[in-house]
N, C-alpha and C positions, 0 to 999 in steps of 0.2 A: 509416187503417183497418188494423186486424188482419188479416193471412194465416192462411187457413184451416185449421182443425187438420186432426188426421189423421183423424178418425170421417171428420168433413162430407168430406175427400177419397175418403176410400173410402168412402162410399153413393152419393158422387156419381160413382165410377169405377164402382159396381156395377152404378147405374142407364143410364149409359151400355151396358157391359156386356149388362146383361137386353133393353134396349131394341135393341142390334146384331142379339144371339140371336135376339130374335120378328120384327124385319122387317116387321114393319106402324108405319107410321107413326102408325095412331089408336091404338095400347097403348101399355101401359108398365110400369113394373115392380112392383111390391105392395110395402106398408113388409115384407111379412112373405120376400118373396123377398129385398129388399135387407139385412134382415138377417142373414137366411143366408148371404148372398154374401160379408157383411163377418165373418160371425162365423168364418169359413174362417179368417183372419187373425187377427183379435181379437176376444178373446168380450165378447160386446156383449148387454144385455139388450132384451126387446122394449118396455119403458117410456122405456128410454133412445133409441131408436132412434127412437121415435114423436115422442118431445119434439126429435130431432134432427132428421128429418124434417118437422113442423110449423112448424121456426125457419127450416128452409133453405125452405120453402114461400111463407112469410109474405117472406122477403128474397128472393124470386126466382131462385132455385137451379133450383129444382125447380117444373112445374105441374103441374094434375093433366089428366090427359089421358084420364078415362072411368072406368068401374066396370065390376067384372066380383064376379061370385058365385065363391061358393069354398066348398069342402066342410068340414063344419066349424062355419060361420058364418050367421046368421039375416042377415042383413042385406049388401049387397054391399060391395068393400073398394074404397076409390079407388085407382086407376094413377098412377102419377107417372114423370116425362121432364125429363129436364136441359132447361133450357133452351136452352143452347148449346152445341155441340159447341167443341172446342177450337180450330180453325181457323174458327169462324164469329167464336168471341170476337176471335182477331186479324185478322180483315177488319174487324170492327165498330173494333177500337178503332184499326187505321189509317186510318178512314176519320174517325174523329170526330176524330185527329191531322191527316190532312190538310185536313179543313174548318176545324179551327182555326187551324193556320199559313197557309192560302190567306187567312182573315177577317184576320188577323193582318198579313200585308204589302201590304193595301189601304189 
């Protein structure tokens, strides 16, 4: 499997980010916030950003985690939240390491 480029690391560094800042665990971050987070670095369009967001969604990156309105906009925009924080990823995959080596010297 491919290592992740840099867009998909920084929306998903931004969405960590946005999601630290609000401190409610039901929110999360808007494609249109994580675009701004990442366009600070590199300028990134909102077409591009949506088709990045959609891909990281569809592979489990990202879920969405609620709707909120926004001024601006007829219709509400979905929230999205990493999935896993970076220390939940390395308990997860020591754990699926030590179930396999335990299954392993039985």
């Amino acid at each position: 499997m491919r290592p992740a480029g840099e867009v998909r690391l920084a929306l998903i560094q931004a969405a960590r980010d946005i999601v630290a800042q609000i401190g409610q665990p039901d929110r999360g971050a808007t494609l249109a916030e994580m675009a701004a987070a990442v366009g600070s670095k590199c300028p990134l369009g909102r077409d591009v950003a949506r088709r990045y967001v959609d891909n990281m969604h569809r592979s489990g990156d990202l879920k969405k985690v609620g709707e909120r309105r926004v001024p601006n906009r007829n219709r509400p925009v979905y929230e999205y939240a990493p999935v896993f924080t970076d220390g939940e990823v390395l308990v997860r995959g020591v754990a699926v390491l030590s179930n396999c080596m335990s299954s392993w010297t039985r």
